[in-house]
N, C-alpha and C positions, 0 to 999 in steps of 0.2 A: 807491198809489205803486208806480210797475214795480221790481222787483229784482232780475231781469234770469233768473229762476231758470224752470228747467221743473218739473214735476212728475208723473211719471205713474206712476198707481195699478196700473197693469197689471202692472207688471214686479214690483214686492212680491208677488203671484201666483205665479210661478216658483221662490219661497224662495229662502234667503241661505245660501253656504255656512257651514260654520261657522268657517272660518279668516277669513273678513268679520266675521263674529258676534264671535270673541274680538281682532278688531280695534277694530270699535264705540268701546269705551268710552276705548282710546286717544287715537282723535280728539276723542268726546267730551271729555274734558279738557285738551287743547291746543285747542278752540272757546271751552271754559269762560274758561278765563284769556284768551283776548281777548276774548271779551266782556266779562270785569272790566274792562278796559282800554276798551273803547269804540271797539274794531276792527271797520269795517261791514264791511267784505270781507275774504277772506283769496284766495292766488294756492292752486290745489294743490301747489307747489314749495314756498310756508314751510310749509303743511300738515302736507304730509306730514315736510318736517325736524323741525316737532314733535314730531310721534307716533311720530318713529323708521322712518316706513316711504320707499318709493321712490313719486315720484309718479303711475307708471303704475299702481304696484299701487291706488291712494288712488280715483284714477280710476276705475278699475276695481270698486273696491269701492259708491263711492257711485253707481254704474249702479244697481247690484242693490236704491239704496231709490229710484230715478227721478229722481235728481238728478244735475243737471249746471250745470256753471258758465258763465259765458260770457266769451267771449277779451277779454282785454283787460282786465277786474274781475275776475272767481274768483268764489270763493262768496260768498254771503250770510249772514253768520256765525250770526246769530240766527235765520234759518229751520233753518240746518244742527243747529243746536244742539236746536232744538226736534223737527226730523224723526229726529235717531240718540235723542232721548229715548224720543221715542214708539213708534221701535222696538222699543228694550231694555225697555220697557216702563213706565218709568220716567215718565209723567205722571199713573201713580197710584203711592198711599201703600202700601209693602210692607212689613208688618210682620214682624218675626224674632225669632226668640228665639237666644240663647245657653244653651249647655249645658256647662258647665264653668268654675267662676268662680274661678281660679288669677289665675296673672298675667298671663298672656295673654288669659284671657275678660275679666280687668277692664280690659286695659287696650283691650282692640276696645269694651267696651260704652263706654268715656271716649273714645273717636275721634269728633271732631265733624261727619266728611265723609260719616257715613251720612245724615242728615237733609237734605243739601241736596242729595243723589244721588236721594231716591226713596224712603229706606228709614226705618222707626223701630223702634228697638229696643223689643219690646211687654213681651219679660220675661226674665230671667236666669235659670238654674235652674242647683242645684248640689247633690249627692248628700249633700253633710255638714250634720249639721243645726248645727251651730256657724255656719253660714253664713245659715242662715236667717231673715233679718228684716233683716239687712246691708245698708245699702245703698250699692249702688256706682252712680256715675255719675248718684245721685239718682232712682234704682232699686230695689225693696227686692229684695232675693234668696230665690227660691221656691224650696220642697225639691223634687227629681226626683220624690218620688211622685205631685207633683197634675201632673205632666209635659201629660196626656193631656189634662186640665181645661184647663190653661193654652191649648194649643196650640186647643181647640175655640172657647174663651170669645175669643181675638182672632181667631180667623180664620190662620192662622199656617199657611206654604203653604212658608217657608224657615226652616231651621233650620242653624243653625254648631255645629259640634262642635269644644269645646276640653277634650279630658277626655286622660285621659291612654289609654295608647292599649289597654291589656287592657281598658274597658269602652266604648269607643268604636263596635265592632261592636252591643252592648246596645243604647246609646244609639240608633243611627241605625234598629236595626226598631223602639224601641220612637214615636220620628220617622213612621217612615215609617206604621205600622199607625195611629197616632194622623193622619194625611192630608196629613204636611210628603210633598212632590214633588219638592223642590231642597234639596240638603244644599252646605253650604260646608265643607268637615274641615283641619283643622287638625292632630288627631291624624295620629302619627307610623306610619300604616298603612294598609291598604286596605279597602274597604269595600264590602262586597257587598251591592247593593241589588238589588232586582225590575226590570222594563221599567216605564219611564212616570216614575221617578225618576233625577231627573239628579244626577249628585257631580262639586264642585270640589275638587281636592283642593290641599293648600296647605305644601308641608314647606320650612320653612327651610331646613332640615340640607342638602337635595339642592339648592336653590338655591345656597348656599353652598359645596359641593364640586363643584358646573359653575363657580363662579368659582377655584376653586383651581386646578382643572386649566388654567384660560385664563391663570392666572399662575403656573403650571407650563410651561407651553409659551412664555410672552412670555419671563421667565427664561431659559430653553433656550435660544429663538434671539437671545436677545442676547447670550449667552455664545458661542454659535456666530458672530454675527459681529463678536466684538472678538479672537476666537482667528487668532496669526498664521496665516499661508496656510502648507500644508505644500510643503518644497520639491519639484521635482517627481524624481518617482524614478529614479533613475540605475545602471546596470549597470557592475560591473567596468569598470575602464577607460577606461570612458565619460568624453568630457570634459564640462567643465562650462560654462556661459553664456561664459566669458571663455575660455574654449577649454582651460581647465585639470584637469586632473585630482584628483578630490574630495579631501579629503586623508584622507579616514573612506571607506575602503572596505567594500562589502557584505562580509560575511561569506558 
């Protein structure tokens, strides 16, 4: 069955930049929800309204995996769906561990949208031994010291840091020496890894005070235009619109 789609392998060759890259998974997820829906096409103009981007750029992006739509239909949802998987890599099983089981480790190891994104949570580890045997999310909770074991025994290549943020730096060499390659951090810091190991970093707090500030400015300028207009300045003398003289003279 034709589905109206090009595909060419060549241009994956050239590499993706990475502002494409941290776009990806955008689209991916407004493909996903029409496809729950039973959307066989999408235009690049509702596309891209999903994903929050501009269609040129959408267009533009999906050159860079060989895909192109054709005039008149759009894309082919379920190839698309399936071509930005196999991209991000996501048509195999990526297993991760969590490292810190506060309330934020518990509550990402209880989020249900890793398993259907690519990912499964293989283990949780957590430095207090009061934790150890715990189980969350139907997980038992390992102590930090078999850290090294754990991470060999599944294969474990991404590692999330939610510890708090003085042992955080520990954490991620004792990750990275152990052969986690991609860190996701959470903690409230920065983290200095080697070449060859990638870090996402992930801080509420700074997400949160770039919205303050955007509601520090929306504020501002609504204040500024419900403020009457000032009148305009006038010199000794000067007469006024009705050809009158002020009755409040400058000093």
């Amino acid at each position: 069955m034709a589905t109206g789609r090009t595909h060419r392998p060549a241009t994956r060759s050239r590499g993706i930049p990475e502002a494409t890259v941290a776009r990806l998974p955008l689209y991916l997820r407004a493909l996903t929800a029409l496809s729950e829906r039973s959307v066989p096409t999408v235009s690049s103009e509702e596309l891209a309204a999903a994903a929050g981007v501009n269609s040129a750029k959408l267009r533009k992006d999906f050159s860079y995996l060989g895909s192109y739509g054709t005039r008149g239909v759009g894309y082919d949802v379920e190839y698309l769906v399936y071509q930005i998987s196999r991209e991000l890599g996501l048509t195999q099983d990526w297993p991760v561990v969590i490292v810190g089981i506060g309330n934020l480790g518990a509550a990402l190891a209880n989020y249900g949208g890793f398993a259907s994104r690519g990912f499964r949570v293989a283990a949780l580890i957590d430095a207090d031994p009061a934790m150890t045997g715990r189980q969350v999310a139907g997980i038992a909770v390992q102590h930090s010291d078999d850290l090294e074991k754990i991470i060999s025994d599944n294969g474990v290549s991404i590692g999330v840091i939610t510890t708090p943020p003085g042992v955080a730096q520990q954490v991620c060499d004792r990750l990275v020496a152990a052969g986690v390659t991609s860190i996701l951090n959470f903690a409230p810091t920065v983290l200095s890894v080697p070449d060859g190991v990638d870090v996402r970093k992930v801080d509420l707090s700074i997400e949160l005070q770039i919205l303050a500030f955007h509601e520090q400015r929306k504020a501002s300028e609504e204040h500024e235009g419900t403020a009457a207009p000032a009148a305009p300045h006038q010199e000794a003398g000067e007469q006024g619109p009705d050809g009158d003289v002020p009755a409040v003279m400058p000093a």
